[in-house]
NUTI-516029 format. One record per atom (N, C-alpha, C, O, CB): z negated, y negated, x. Coordinates in steps of 0.02 Angstrom, whole numbers, padded with zeros to 5 digits, always signed. Glycine has a CB too. Example, Ala and Ser with C-alpha at 12.3 -4.5 7.8 and 13.67 -1.06 7.14 Angstrom:
BEGIN
-00390+00284+00660-00390+00225+00615-00390+00165+00660-00423+00166+00712-00452+00224+00565-00354+00112+00642-00357+00053+00684-00394-00002+00645-00402-00057+00670-00286+00030+00704
//
This chain:
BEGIN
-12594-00739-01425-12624-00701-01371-12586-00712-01306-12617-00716-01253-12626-00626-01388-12527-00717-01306-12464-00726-01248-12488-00787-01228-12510-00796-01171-12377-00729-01273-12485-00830-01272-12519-00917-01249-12564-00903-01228-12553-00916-01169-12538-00978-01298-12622-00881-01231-12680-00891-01204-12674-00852-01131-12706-00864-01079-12737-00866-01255-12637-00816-01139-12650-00772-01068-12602-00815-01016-12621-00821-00958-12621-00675-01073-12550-00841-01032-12517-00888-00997-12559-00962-00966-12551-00996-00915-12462-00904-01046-12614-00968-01034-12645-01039-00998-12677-01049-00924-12688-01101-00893-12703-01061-01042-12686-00995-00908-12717-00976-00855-12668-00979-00804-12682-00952-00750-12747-00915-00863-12613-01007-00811-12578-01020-00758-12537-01103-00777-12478-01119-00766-12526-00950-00746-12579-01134-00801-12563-01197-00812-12588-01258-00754-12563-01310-00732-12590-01209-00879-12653-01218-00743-12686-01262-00678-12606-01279-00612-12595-01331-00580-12769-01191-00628-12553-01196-00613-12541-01197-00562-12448-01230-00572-12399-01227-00535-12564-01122-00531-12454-01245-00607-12383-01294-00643-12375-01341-00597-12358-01387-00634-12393-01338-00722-12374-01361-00548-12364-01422-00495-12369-01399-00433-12356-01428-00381-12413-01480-00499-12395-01332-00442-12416-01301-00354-12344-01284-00323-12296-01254-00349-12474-01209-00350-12352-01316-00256-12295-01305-00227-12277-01232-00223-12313-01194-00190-12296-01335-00165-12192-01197-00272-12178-01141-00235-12159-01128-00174-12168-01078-00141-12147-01117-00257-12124-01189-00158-12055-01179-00088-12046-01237-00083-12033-01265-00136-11973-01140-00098-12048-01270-00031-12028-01312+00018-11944-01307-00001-11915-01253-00001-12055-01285+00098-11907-01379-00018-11839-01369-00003-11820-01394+00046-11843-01449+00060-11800-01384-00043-11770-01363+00090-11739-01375+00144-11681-01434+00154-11632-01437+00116-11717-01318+00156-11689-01471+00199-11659-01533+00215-11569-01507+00188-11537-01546+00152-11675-01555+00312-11546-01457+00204-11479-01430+00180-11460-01437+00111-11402-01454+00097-11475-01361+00193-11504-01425+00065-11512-01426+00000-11522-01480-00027-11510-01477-00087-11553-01392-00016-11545-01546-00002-11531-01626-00024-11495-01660-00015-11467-01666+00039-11560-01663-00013-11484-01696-00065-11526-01710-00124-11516-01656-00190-11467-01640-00223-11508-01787-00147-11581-01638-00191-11590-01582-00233-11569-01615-00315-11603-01660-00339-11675-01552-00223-11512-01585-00350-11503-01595-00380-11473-01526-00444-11449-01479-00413-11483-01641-00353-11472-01518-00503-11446-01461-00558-11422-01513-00603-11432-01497-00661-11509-01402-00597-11391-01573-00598-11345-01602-00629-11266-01585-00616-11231-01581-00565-11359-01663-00617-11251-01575-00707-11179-01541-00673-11165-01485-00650-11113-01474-00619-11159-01564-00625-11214-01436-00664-11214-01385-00659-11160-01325-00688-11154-01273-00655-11264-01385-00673-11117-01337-00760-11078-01317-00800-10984-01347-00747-10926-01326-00753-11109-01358-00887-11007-01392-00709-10939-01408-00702-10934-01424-00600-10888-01452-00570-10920-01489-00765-11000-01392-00570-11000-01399-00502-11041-01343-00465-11055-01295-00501-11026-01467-00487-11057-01340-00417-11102-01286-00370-11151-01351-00354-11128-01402-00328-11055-01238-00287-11218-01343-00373-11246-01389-00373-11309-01387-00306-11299-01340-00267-11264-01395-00444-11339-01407-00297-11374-01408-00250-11441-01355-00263-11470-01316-00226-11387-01478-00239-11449-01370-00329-11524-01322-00351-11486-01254-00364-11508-01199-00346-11578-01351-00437-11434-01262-00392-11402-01193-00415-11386-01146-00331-11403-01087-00320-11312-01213-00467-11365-01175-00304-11361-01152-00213-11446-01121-00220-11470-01068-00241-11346-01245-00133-11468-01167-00199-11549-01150-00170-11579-01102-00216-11632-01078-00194-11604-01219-00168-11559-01078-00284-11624-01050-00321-11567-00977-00297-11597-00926-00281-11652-01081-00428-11497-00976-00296-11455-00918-00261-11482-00887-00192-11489-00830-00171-11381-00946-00246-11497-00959-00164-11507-00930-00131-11581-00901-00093-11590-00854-00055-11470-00952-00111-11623-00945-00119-11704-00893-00138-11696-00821-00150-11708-00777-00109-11745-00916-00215-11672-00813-00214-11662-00741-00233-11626-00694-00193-11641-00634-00188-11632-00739-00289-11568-00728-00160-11532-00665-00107-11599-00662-00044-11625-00607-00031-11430-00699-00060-11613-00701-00022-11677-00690+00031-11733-00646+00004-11752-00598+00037-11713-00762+00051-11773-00668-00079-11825-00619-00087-11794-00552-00108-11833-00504-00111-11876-00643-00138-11712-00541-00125-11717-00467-00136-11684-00430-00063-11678-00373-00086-11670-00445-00211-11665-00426-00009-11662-00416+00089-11707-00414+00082-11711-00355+00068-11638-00463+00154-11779-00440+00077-11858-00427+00111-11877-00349+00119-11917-00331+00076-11921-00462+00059-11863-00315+00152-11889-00244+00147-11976-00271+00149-12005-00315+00181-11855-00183+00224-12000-00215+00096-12071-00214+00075-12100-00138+00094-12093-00087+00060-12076-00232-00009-12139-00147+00164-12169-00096+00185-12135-00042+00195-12108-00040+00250-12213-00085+00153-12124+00017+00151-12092+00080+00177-12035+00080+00116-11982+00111+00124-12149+00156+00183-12048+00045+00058-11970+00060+00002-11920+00026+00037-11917-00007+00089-11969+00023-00089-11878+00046-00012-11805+00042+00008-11784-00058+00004-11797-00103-00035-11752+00103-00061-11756-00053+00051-11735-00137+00057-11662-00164-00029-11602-00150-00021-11677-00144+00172-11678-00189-00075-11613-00185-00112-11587-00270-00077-11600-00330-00081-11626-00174-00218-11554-00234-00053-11504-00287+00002-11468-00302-00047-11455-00258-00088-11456-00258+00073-11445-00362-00054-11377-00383-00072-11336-00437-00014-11357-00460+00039-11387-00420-00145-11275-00447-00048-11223-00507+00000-11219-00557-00035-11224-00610-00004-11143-00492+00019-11211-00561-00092-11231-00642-00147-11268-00624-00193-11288-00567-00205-11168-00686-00192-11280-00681-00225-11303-00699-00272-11265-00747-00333-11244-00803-00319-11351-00721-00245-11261-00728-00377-11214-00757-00427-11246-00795-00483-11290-00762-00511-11172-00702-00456-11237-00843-00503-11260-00859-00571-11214-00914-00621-11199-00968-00597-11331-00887-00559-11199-00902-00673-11175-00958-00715-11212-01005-00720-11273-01009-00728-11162-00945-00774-11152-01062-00712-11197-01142-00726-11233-01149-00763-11281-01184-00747-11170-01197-00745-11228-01108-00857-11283-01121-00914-11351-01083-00874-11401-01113-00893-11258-01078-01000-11362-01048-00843-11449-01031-00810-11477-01081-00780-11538-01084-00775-11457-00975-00751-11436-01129-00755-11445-01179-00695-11445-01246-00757-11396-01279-00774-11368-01177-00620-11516-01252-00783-11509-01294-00853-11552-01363-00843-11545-01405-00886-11542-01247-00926-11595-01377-00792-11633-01436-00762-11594-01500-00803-11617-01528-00852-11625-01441-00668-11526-01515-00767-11499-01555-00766-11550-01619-00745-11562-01668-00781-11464-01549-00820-11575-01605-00682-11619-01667-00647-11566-01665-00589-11518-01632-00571-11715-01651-00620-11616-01740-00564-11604-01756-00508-11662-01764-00478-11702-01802-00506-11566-01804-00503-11685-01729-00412-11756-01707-00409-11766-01776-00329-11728-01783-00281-11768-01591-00392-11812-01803-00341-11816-01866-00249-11806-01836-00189-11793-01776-00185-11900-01904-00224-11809-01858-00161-11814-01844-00095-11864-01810-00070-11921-01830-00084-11813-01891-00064-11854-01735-00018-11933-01716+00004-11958-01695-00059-12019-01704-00066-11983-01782+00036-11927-01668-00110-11951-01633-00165-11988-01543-00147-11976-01521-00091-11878-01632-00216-12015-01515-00178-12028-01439-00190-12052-01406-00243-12091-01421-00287-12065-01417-00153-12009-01340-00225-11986-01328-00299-12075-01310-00348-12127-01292-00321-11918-01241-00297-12068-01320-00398-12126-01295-00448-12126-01226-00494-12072-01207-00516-12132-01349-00497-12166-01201-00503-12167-01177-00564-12126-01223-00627-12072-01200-00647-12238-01168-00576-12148-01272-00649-12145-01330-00692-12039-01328-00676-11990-01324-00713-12212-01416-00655-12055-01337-00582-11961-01361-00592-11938-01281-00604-11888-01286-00640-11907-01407-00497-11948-01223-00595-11921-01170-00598-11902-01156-00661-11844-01144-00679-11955-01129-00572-11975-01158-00714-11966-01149-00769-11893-01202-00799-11838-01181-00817-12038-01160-00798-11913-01267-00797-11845-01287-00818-11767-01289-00808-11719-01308-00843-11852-01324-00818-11775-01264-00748-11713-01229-00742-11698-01184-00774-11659-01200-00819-11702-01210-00694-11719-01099-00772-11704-01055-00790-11752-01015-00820-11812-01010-00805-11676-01035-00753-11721-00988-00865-11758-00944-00930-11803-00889-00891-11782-00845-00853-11693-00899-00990-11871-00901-00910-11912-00850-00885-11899-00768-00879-11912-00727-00835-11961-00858-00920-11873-00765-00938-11838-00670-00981-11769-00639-00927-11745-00583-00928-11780-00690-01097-11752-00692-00887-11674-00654-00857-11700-00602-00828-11755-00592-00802-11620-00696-00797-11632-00554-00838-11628-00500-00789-11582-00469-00738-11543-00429-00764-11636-00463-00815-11579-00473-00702-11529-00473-00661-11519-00386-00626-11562-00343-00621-11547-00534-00606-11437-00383-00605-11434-00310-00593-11402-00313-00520-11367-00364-00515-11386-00265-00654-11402-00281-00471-11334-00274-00420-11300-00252-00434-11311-00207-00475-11327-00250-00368-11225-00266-00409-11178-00235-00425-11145-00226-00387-11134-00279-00357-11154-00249-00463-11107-00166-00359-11021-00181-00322-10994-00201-00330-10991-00219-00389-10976-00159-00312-10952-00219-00292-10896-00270-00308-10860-00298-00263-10882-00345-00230-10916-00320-00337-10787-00268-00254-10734-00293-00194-10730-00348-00195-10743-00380-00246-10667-00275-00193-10712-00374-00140-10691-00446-00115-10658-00484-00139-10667-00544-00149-10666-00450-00070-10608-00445-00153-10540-00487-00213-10561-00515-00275-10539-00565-00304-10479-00432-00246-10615-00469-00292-10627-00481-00392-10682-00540-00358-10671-00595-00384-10678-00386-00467-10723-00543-00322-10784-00574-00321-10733-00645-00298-10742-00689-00340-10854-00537-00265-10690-00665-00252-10649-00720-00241-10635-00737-00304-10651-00790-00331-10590-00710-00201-10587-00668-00339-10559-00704-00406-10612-00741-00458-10615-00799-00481-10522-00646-00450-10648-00691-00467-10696-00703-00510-10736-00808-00519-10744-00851-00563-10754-00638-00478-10746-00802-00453-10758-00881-00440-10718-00925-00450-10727-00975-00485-10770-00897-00385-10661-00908-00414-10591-00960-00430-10582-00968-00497-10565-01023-00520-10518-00932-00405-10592-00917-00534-10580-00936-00611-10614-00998-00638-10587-01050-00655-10606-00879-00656-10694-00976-00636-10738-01019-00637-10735-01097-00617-10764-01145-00645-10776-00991-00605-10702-01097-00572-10696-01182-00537-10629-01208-00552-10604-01260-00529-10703-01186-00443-10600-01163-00599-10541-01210-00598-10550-01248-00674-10577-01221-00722-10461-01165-00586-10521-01317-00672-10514-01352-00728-10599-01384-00741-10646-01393-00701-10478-01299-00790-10592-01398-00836-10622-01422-00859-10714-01376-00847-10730-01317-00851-10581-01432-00921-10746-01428-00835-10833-01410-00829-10841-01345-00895-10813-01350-00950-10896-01503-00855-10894-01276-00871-10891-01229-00926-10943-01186-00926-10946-01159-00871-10834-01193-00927-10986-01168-00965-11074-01127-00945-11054-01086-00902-11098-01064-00865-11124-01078-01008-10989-01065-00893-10996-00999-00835-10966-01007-00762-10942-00966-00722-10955-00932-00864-10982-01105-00759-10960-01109-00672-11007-01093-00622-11063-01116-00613-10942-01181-00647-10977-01048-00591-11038-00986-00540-11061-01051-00494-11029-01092-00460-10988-00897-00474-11125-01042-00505-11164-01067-00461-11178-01004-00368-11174-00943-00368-11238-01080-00518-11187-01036-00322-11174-00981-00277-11232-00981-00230-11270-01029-00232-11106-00988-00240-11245-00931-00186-11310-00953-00134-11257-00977-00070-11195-00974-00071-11377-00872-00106-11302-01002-00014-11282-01038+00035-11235-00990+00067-11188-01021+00091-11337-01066+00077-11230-00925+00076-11164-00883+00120-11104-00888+00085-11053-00882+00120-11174-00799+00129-11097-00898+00030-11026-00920-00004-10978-00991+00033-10991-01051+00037-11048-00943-00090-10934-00962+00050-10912-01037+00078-10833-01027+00039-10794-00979+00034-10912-01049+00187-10833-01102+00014-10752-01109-00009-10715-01183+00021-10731-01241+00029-10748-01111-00105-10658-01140+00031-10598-01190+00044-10581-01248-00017-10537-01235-00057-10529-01141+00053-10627-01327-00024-10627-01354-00062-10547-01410-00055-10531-01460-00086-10698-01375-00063-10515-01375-00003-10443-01433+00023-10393-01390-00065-10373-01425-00112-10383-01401+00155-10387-01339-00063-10368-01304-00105-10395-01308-00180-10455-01307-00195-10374-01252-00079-10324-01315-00242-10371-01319-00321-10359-01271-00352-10300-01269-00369-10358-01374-00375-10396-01221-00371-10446-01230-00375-10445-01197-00310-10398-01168-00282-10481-01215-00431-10525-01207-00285-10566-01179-00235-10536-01098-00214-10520-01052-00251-10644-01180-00267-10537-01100-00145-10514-01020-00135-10606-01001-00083-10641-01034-00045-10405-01008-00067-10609-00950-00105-10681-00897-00066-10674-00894+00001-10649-00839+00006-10685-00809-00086-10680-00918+00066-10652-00890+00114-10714-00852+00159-10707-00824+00214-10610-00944+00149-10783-00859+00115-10829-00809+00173-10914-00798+00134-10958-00837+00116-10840-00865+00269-10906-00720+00135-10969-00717+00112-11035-00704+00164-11017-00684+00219-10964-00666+00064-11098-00712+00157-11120-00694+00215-11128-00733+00270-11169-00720+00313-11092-00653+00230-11069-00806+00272-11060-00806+00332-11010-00785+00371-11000-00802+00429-11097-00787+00349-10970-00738+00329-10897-00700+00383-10862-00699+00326-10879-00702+00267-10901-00607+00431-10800-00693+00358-10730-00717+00345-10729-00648+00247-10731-00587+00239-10653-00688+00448-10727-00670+00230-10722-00608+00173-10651-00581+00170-10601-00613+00187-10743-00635+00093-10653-00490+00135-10633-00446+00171-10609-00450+00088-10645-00478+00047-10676-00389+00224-10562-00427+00074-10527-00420-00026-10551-00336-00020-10584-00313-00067-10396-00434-00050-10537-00303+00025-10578-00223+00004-10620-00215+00024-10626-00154+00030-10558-00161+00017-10675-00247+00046-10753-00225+00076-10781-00232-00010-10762-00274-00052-10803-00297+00153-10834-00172-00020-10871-00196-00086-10939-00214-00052-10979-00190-00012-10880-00133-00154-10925-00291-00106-11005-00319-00077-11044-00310-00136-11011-00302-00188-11013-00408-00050-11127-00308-00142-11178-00305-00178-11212-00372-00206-11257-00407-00184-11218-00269-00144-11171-00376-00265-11182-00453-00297-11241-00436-00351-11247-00399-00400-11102-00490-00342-11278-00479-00318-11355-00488-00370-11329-00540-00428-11312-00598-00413-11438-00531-00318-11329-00511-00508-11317-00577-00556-11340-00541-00613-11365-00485-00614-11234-00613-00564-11327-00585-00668-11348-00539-00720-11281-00504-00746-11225-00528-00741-11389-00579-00779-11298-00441-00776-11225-00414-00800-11218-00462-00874-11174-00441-00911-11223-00312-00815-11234-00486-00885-11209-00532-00942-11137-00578-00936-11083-00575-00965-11268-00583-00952-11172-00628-00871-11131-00659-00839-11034-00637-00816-10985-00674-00810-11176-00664-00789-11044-00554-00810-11007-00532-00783-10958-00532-00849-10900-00546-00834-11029-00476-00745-10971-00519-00930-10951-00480-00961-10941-00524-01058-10942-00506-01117-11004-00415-00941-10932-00603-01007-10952-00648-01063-10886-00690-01069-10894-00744-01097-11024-00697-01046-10833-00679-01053-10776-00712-01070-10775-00771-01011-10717-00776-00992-10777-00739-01150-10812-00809-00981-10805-00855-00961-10792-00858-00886-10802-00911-00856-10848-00883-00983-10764-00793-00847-10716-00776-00783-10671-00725-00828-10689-00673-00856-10760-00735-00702-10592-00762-00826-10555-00705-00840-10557-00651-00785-10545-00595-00807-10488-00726-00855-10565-00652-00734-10558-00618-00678-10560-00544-00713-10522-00496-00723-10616-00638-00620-10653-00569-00731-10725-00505-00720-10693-00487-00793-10691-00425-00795-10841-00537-00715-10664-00515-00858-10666-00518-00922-10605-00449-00943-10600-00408-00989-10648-00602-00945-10550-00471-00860-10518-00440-00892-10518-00342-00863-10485-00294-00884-10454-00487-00890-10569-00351-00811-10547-00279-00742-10627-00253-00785-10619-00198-00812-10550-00303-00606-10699-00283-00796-10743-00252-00820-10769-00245-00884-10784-00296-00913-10775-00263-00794-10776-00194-00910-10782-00172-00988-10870-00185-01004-10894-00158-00954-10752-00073-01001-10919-00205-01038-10974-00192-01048-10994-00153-01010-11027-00165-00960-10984-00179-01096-10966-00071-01040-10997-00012-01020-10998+00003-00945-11043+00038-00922-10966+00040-01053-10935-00031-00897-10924-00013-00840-10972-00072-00795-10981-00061-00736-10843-00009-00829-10996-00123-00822-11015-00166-00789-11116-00147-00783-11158-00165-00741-10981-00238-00831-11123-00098-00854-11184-00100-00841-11198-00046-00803-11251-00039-00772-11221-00104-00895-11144+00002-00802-11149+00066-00763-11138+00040-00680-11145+00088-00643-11084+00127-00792-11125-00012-00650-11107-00041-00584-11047-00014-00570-11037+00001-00511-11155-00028-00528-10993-00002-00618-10938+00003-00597-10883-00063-00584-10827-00053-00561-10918+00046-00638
//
């Protein structure tokens, strides 16, 4: 019954979702486990833009990043030139079922948290980031030096859109060792 009700959106498997932006090429989710990849940027950073959209009179759920582990970011293409994104490319990237939560989260843990991630050997939980993340790549591993766009603050708490899975899966000692399950699903 699920199949059938899905077929009805098979016509639209090639329809352009989004235009990718000249910044974002060559669009690529190769290497995703062991880099910040180009699709992993852009699909970060889609999502931090569609969740800022205030919608009519509700409440805007703003966030400052967007987070995701390299295993979501699963394509492993290399997409041509002047590509846009699909249904077809979306789906193969990332699992239809995710769910994602905001969270707080100071400056320091969200730096640490990444640095963990990028240092050493390629690993499912190298944070993929949206375009306001900027890191100091002269430095190994990588240091955070701006979210947003501005200089990042170690006590400002910013509102990181990811899944709490990600947060609570061994693979940032950062997050592994300061958030417990229980505190991570509660947004502590």
């Amino acid at each position: 019954e699920n199949n059938r009700a899905y077929d009805a959106l098979l016509p639209l498997r090639k329809t352009e979702l989004a235009r990718v932006p000249q910044v974002f090429e060559p669009l690529t989710s190769s290497d995703a486990r062991g880099s910040v990849t180009t699709m992993g940027k852009f699909i970060c950073s889609l999502l931090r833009s569609s969740l800022n959209v205030k919608r009519g009179r509700q409440r805007t759920h703003f966030v400052d990043s967007v987070l995701l582990m390299g295993g979501n970011i699963r394509g492993n293409t290399d997409y041509p030139q002047g590509s846009y994104l699909s249904l077809e490319a979306l789906e193969a990237e990332i699992k239809a079922d995710e769910v994602m939560a905001v969270v707080p989260m100071p400056g320091w843990l969200l730096a640490q948290g990444i640095q963990a991630t990028h240092a050493g050997d390629p690993i499912p939980g190298w944070l993929q980031h949206d375009d306001g993340i900027v890191e100091d790549k002269t430095q190994n591993p990588p240091v955070v030096t701006q979210v947003r766009g501005r200089l990042i603050d170690p006590h400002q708490i910013y509102r990181i859109a990811t899944k709490v899975g990600d947060l609570t899966n061994e693979q940032s000692t950062s997050w592994t060792y300061l958030l417990s399950p229980s505190d991570a699903a509660a947004g502590h």
